[in-house]
TIVORO-644406 format. One record per atom (N, C-alpha, C, O, CB): x, y, z. Coordinates in steps of 0.001 Angstrom, whole numbers, plus 500000, padded with zeros to 6 digits. Glycine has a CB too. Layout:
N
XYZ...
// end
This chain:
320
810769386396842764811177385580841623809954384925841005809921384698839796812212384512842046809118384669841680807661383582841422806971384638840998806507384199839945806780382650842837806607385672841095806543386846840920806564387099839285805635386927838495807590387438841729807796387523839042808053387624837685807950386727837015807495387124835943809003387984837404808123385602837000808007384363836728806514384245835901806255383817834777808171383541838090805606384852837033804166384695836670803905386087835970803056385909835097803131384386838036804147386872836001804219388330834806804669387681833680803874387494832759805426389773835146806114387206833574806272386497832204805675385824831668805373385992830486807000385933832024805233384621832537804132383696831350802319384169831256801311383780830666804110381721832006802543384787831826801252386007831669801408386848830296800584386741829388801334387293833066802519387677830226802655388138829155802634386896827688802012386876826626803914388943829432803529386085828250803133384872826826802345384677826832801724385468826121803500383633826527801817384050827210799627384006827147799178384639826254798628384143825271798580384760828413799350385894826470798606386717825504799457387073824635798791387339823635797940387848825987800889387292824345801066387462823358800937386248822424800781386624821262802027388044823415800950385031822549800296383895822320798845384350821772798918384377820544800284383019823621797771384657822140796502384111821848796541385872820571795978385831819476795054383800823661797224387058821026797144387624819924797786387374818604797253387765817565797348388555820213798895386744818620799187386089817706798258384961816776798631384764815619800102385673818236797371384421817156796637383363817596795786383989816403795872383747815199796105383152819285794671385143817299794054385714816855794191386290815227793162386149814565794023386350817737795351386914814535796177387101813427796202386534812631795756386796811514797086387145813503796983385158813159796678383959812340795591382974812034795605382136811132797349383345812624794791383159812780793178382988812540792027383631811465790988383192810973792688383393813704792687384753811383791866385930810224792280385407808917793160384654808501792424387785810307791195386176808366789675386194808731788904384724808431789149383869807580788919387428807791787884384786809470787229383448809901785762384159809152784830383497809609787244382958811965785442384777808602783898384957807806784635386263806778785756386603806401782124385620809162783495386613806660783279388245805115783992389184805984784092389569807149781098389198804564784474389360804685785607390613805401784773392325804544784687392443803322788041390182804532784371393211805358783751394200804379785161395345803770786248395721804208782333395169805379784311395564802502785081396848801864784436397482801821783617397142800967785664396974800757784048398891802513783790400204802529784439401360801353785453402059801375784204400496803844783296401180800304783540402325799483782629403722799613781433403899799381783417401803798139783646404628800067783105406092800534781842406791799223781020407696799367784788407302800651782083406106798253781434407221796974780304405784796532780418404620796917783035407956795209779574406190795900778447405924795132778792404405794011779651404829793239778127407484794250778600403442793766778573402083792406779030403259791515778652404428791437776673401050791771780043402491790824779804402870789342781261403971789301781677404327788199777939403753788997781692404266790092783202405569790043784244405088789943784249403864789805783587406510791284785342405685789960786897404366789838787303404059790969788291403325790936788452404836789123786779404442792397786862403959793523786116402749793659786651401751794141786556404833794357784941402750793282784221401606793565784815400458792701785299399493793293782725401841793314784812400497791209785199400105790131786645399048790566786741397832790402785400401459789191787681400020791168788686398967791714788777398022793020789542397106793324789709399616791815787397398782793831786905397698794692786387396681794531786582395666795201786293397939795303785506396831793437785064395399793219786020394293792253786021393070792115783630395554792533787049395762791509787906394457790500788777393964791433789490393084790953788920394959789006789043394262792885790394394142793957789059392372794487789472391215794414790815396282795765787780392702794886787229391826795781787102390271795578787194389379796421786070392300795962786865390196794219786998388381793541789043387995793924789135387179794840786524388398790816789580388172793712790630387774793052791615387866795176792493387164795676791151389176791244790722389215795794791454388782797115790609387818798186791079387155799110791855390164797911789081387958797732788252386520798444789066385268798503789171384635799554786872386013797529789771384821797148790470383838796616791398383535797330791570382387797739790868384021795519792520384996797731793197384439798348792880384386800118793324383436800763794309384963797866792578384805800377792018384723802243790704383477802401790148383158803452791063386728802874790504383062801364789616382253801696788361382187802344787807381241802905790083381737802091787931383629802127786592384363802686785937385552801855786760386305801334786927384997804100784747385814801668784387386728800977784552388168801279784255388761802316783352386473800811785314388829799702785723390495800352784473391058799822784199390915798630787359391483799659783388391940800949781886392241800005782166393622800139782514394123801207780099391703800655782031394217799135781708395425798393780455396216799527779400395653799820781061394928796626780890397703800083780072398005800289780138399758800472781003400382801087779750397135801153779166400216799873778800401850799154778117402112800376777037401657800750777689402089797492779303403336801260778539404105802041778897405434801379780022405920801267778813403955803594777742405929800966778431407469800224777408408219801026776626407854801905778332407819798150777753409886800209777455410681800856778576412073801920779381411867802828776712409773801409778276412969801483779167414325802468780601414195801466781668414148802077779615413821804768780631414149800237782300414376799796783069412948800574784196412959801069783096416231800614782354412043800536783103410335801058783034410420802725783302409368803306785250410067800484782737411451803455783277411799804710781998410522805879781946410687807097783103413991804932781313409617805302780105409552805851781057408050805484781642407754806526778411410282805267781349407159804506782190405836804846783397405839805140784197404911805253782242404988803950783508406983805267784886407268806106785085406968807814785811406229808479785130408866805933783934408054808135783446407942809600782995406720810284783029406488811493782415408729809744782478405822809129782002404543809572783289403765809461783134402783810188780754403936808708784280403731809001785780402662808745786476403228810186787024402450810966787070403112806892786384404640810426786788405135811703786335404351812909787233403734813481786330406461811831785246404264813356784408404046814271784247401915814278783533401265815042782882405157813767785075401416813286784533400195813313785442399328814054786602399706813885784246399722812007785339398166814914786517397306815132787739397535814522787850397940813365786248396119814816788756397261815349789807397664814691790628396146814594791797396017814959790565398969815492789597394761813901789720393519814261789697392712812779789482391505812671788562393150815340789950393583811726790300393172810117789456392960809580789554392514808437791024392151809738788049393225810266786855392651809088786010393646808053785255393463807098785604391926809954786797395340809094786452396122807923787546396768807236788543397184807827785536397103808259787413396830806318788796397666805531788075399006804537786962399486804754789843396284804191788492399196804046788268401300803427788945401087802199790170400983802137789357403016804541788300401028801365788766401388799609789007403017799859788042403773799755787182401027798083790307403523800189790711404560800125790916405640798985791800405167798271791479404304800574790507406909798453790714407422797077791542408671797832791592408940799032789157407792795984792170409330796696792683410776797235791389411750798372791410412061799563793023411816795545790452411952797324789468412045797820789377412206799457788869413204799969788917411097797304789861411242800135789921411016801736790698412522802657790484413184803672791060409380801993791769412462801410792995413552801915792445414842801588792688415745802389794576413402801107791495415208800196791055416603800016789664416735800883789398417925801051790839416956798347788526415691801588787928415950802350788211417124803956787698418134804438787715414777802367789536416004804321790013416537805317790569418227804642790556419059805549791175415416805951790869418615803738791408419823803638790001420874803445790020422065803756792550419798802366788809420162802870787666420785803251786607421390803982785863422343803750787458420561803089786756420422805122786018420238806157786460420869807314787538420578807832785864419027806342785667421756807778786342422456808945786072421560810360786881421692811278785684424078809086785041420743810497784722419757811236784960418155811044784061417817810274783613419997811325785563417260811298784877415713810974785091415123812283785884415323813203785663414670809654783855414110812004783875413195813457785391412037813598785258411135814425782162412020813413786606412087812893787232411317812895788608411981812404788493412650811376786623410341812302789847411910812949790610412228811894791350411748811189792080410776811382791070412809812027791226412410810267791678411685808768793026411064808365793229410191807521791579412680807729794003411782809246795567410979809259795705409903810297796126408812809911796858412049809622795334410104811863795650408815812789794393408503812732794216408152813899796299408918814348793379408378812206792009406812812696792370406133811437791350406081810749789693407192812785793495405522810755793482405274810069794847404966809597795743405801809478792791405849809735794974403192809232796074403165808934796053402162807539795159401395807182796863402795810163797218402419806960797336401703805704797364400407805377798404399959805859798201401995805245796631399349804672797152398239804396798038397887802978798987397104802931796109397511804539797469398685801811798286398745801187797739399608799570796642399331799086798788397344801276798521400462799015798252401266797867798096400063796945798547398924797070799419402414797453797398400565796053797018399847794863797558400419793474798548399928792931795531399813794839796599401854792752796859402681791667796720403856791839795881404407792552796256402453790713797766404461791014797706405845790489796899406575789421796673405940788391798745406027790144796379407960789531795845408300788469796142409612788403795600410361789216794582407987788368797131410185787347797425411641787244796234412253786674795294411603786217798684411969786379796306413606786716795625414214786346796026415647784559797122416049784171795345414579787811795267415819784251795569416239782836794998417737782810793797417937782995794820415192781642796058418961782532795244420078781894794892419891780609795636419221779892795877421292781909793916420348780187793446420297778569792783421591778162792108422333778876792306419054778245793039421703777121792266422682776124791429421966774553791335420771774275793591423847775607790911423164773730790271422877772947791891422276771528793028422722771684789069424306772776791600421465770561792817421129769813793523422687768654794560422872768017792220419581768771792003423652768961792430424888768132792953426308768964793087427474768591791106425281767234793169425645770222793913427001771118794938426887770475795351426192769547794231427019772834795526428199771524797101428852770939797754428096772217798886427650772030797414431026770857797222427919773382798073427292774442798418425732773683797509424902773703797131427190776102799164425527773310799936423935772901801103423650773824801758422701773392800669423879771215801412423977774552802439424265775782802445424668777135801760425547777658803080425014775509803426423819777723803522424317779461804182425578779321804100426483780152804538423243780644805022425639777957805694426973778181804726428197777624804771429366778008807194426976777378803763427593776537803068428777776253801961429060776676801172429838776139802933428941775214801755428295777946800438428654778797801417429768780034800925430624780768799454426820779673802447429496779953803124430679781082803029431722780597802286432471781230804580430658781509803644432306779351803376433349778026802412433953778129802223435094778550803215432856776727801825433294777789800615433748777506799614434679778876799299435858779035799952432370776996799356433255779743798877433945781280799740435365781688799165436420781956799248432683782677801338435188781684801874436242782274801571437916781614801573439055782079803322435835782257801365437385780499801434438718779407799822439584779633799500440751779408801617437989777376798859438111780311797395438975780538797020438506782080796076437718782144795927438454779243797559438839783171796784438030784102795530438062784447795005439131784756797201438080785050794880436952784449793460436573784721792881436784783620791683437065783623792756437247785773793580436699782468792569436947781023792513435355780754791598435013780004793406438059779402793133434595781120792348432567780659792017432278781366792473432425782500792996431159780274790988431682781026789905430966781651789784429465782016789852428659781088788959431185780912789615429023783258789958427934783518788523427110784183787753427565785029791225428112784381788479426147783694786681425751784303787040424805785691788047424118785860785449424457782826786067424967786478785855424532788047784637423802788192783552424382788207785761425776789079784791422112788339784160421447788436783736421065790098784417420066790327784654420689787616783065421337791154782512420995792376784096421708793223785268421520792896782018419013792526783677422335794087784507423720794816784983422685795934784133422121796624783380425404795511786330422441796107787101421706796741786979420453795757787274419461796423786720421569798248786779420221794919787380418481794323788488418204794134788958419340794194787027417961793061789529417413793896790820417076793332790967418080792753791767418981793002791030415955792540789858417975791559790633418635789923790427420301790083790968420955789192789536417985788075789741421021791066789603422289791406790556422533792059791069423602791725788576422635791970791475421593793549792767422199793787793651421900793135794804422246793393793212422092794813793305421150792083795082420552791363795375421810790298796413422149789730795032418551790124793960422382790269793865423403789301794376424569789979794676425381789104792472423603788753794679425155791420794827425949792036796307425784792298797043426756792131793931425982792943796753424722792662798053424204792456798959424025791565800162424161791786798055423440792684798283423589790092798786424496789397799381425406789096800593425416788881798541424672789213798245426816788990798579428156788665799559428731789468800401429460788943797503428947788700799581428370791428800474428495792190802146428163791648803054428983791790799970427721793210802330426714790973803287426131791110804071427064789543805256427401789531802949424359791249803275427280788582803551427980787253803585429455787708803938430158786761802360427679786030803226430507789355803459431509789127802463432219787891802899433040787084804757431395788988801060431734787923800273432693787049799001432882787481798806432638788672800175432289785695797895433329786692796977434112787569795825433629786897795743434254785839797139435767787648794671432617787033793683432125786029792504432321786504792419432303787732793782430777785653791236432566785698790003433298785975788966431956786103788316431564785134789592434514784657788908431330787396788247430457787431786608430752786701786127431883786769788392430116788793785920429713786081784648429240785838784247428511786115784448427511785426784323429102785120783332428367787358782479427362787618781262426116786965780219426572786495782081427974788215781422424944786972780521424284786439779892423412787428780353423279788562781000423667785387778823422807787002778150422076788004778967420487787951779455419903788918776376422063787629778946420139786882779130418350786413780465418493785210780355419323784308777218417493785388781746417571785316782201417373784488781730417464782820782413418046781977782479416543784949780714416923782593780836417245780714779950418582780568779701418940779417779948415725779464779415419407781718779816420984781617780968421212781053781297421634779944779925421692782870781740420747782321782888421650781899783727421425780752784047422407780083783745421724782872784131420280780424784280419947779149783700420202777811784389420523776842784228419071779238782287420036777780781816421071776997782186422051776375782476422245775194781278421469777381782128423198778039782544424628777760784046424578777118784300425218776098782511425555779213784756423996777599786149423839776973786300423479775310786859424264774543786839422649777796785798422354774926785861422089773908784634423112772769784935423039771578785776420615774099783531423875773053783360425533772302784050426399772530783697427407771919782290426287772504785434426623773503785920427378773269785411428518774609786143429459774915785727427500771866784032428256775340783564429298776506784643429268777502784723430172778334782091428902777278785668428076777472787060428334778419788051427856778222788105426646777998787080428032779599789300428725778241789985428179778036790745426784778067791527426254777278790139428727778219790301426465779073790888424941779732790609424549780936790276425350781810792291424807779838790700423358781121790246422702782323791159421475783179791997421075782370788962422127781871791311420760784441791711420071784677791051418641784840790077418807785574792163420581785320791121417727784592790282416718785157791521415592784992792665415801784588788668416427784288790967414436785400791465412944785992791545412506784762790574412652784020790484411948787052793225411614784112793252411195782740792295410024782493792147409794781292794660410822782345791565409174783372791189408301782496789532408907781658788874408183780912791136406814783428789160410314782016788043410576781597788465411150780259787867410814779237787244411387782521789225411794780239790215412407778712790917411497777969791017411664776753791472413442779020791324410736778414792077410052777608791726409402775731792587409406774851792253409027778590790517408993775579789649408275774793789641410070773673790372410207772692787871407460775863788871410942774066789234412230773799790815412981773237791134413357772109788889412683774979791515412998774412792750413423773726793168412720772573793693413227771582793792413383774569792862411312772785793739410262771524793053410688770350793523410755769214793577408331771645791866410977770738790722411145769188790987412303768667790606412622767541788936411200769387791898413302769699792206414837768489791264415894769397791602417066769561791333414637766279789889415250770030788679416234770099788914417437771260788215418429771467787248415315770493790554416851772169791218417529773062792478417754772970792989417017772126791068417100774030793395418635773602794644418864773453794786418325774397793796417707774788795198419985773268796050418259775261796674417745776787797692418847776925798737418803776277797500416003776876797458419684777624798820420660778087800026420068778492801150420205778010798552421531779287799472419086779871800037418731780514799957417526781543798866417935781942800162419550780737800078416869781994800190415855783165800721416293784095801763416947784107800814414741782985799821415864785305800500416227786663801470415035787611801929415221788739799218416684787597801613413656786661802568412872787214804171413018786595804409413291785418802007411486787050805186412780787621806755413114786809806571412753785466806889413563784596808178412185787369806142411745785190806265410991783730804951411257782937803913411210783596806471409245783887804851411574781397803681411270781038802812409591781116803243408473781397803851411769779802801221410169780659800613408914780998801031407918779903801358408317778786799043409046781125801013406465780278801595405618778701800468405335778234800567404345777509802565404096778711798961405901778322797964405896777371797879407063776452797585406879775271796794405748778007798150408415776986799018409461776088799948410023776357799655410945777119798550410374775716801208409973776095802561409063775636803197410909775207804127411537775713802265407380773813802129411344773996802366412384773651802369414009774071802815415019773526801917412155773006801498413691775571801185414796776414802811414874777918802870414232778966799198414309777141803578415648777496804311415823778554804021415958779994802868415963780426804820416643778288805101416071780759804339416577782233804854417641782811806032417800782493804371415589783382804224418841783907804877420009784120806037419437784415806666419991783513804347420951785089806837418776784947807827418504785361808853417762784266810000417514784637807481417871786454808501417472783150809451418226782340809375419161781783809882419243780665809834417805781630808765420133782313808647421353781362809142422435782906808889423620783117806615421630780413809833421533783671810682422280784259810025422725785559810633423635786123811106423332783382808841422260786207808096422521787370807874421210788480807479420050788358806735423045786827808179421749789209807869420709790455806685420497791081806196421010792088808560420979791505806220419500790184804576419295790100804324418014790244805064417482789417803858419720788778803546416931790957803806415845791209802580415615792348802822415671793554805304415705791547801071415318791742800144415272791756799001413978790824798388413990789756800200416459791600799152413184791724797937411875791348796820411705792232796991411668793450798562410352791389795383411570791563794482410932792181795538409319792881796503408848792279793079410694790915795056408848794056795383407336793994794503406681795093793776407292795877797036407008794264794778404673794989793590404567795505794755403516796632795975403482796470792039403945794389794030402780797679794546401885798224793296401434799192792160401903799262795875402309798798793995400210800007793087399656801006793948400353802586795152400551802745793022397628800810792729400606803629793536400815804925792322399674805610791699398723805138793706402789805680792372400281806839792150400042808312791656400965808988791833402150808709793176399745808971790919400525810039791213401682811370792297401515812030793041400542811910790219401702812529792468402520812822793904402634813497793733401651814831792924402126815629794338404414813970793991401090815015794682399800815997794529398827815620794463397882816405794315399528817265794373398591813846794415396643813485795579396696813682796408397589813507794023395758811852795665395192814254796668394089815031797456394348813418796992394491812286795892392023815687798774394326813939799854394227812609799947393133811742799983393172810512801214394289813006799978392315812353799787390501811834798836391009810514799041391080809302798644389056813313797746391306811359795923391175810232796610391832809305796546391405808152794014392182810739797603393285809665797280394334808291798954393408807234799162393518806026797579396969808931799469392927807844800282392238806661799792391077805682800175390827804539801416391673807267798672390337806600797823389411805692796998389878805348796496389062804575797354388366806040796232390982805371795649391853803950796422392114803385796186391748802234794970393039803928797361392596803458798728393153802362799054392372801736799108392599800527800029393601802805799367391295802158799799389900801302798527389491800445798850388706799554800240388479802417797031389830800459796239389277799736795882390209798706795388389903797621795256388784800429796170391403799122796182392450798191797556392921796856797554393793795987796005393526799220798377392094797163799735392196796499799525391298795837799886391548794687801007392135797178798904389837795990798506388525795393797165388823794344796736387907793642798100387396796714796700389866794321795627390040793825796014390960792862795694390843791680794639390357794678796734391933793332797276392724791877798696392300791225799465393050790624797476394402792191798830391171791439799581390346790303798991389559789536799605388837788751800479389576790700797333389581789677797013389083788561796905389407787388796463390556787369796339388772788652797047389070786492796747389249785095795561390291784670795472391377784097796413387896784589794696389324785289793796389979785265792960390826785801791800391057785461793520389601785087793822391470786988793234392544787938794337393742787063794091394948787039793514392196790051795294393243786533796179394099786410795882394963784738796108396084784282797615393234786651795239393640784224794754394099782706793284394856782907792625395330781982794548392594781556792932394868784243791768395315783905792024396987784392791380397894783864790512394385784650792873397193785280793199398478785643793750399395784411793475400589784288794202398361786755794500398713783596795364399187782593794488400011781873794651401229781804796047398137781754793259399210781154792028399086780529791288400452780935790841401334780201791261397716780988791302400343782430790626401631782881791425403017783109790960404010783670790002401314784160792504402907782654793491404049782217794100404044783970794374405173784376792556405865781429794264403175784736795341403188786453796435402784785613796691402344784493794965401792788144797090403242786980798485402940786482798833401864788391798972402352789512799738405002785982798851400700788052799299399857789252800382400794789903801077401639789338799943398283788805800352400407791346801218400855792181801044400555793445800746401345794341801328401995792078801248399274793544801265398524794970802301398923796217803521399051796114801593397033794649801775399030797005802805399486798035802830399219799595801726398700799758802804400811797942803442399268800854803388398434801813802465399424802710802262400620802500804846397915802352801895398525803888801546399282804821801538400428805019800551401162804989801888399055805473803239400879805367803895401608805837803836402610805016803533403661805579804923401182806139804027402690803794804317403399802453802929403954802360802918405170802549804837402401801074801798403443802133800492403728802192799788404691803222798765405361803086799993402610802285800523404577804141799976405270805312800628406578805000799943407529804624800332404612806825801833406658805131802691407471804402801734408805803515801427409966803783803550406361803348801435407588802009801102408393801360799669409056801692799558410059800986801281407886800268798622408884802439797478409452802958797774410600803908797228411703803901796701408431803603798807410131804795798742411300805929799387412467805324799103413592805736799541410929807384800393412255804199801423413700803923799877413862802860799700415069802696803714413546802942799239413391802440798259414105801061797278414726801837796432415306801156797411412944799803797093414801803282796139415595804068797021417025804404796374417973804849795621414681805537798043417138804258799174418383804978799016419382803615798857420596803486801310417718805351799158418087802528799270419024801144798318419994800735798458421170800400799290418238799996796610418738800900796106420039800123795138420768801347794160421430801001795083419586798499795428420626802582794980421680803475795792422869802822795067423714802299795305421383805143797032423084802755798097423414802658797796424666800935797956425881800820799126421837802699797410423788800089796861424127798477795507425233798724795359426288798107796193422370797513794429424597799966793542425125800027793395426175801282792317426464801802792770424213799880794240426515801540794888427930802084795350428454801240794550429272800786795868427984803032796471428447800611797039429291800047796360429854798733796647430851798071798190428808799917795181428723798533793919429322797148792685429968797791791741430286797068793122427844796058792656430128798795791851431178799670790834430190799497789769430805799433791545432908799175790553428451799345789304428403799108788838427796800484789492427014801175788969427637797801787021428529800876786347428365801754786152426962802203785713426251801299785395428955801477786309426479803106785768425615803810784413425388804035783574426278804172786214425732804701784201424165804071782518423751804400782214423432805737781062423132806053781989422436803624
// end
């Protein structure tokens, strides 16, 4: 009886002082690990996320650029760190098409890693030149079916988002497109807008400014809904395809922060994108908010690693 007695308040003890611990966080700088380079829309919403959640935790959130390897290098470091709330991971899709790249990583990409909470969405846009004949989801099917592999589709860095969304695509439409390689986005855009290809995929907030100006068409959007910065560009999925594809970003963890910690990041991160002005500034940068829980977040990382392993099989493309 004395026995258990002393197991029980043993166990309170510590569930006591971990509790303790939870509600104590964070007691100094809490880091944000951004996988890519200053200056991208990963970083960009890290630093617009870091003033406004310092504020609320009452400690500084510092910005910090480990890039390098396709993000896989501040990835490995968010893997490998305490799993004690002081580092957190500005998460991009990016995270999920690494893992579908990489035939090796020191970490893996669905369990070292858990969610604290989604932030924004960013669909992605096929486009052409404003004087093609493709003006349609239906008349890019037409058209492709009637010549396969006669359009030309440009390929910006071999495994990126916009190279499998582009592969995913053609899969999901049932057609057959003659990839062109480019080195750097306004290659490929370029080539698109003389006419050297037919069309290309990229991330709406880089088109957007473009499409509105005329200097691009928009085939299509890869979110259910079109974007409400162009309003006028449908999405495959009303044009009758089950297509449902966004860049998006969020904050995680490594896998064993204490639950407590990851709900009071969540709570400072939900408090932070109700501001006004975190929220006007995303708008601005063509996101579309989309806050979401823990649970939901984690969610959405681990099924976006199944997907485009999944995309990048079935597009035969090589692994690194």
């Amino acid at each position: 009886m004395t026995r258990l007695m002393t197991a029980a308040a043993l166990g309170l003890v510590f569930a006591t002082a971990g509790a303790a611990t939870a509600q104590d966080w964070p007691k100094r700088a809490v880091d944000m690990v951004v996988a890519y380079g200053a200056g991208g829309g990963t970083d960009t919403i890290a630093r617009q996320l870091a003033e406004p959640m310092s504020a609320s935790l009452g400690q500084p959130v510092v910005v910090k650029n480990l890039a390098g390897a396709g993000g896989t290098i501040g990835a490995a470091a968010v893997a490998g760190a305490e799993p004690d709330g002081y580092t957190l991971y500005m998460m991009a899709a990016g995270h999920s098409v690494a893992a579908a790249m990489y035939k090796e990583l020191p970490y893996d990409p669905a369990e070292d890693f858990v969610g604290v909470s989604g932030i924004a969405t960013m669909p992605l846009v096929l486009i052409t030149r404003p004087e093609s004949e493709i003006d349609s989801v239906a008349k890019l099917v037409e058209m492709a079916k009637a010549d396969p592999g006669g359009l030309t589709i440009a390929s910006v860095g071999v495994g990126s988002t916009q190279h499998l969304t582009a592969a995913l695509i053609a899969s999901e439409l049932g057609i057959e497109l003659l990839e062109i390689p480019y080195a750097k986005t306004p290659e490929g855009l370029a080539a698109v807008m003389s006419g050297e290809v037919d069309m290309m995929v990229e991330v709406a907030s880089t088109v957007i400014g473009q499409i509105g100006s005329g200097d691009l068409r928009g085939i299509g959007v890869t979110s259910p809904e079109p974007h409400p910065a162009i309003p006028e560009v449908g999405s495959f999925t009303e044009a009758g395809y089950d297509l449902d594809v966004s860049t998006w970003y969020g904050v995680a963890a490594p896998a064993g922060t204490d639950a407590a910690i990851l709900s009071a990041a969540s709570a400072a991160v939900a408090e932070a994108t109700r501001s006004d002005a975190f929220a006007k500034s995303l708008e601005e940068g063509g996101f579309i908010l989309a806050p979401s829980s823990p649970e939901a977040f984690t969610q959405t990382f681990r099924d976006a690693v199944g997907v485009w392993k999944a995309v990048r099989e079935e597009a035969g493309i090589a692994q690194n």
